[in-house]
N, C-alpha and C positions, 0 to 999 in steps of 0.2 A: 834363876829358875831353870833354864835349858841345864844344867849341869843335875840338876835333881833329879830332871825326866830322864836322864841320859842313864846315871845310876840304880833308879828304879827301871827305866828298860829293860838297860843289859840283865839286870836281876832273872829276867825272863829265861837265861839262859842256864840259872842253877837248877832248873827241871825240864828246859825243854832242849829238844839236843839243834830245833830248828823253829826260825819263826819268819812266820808272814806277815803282813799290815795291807790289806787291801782297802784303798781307800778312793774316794768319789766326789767332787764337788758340783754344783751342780752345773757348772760352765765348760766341765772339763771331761774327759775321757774315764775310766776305771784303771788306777794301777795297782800293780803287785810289786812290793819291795817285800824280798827275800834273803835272809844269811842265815848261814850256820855258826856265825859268830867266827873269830878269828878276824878278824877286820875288813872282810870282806863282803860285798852284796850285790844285787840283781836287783833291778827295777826292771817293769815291764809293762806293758800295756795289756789290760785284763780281754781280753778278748771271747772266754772261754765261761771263767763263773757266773754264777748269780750276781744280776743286777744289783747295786747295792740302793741306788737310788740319789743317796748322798749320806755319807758318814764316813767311817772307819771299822774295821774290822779285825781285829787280832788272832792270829790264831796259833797255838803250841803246839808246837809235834810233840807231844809228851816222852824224857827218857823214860825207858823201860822199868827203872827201879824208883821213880822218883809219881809212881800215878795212884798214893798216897792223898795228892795233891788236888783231885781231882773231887774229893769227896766231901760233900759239903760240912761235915762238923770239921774234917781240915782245913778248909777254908776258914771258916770262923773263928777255930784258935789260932790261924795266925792272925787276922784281921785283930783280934781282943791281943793280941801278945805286942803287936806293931804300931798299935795305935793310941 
């Protein structure tokens, strides 16, 4: 299973050129885990954003040629093409 999410992850990175994961549980502090891919990344203690409360939170820096992606009938044919 972890090997699936890990390939659907990084996926993330065929359109965005940067990505966050701001996440929350309810015992624990707010953090940010941040890479620009290449194998490297940043965790952090969220100090600064919107409370999240408790969840997860994704977010894509969109590349510049690739915000196509962004539009909802793009979403849905790949959603109907992948699934």
């Amino acid at each position: 299973m972890l090997g699936q999410f890990g390939v659907g992850f990084y996926s993330a990175y065929l359109v965005a050129d940067k990505v966050e994961v701001i996440t929350k549980s309810n015992d624990d502090e707010q953090y940010i885990w941040e890479s620009s891919a290449g194998g490297s990344f940043t965790i952090k203690l969220d100090t600064e954003g919107p409370r999240l409360g408790r969840g997860t939170k994704i977010v894509l820096h969109m590349k510049e040629d690739q915000l196509s992606y962004l539009e909802e009938s793009k979403i849905k044919e790949v959603v109907k093409k992948h699934s």
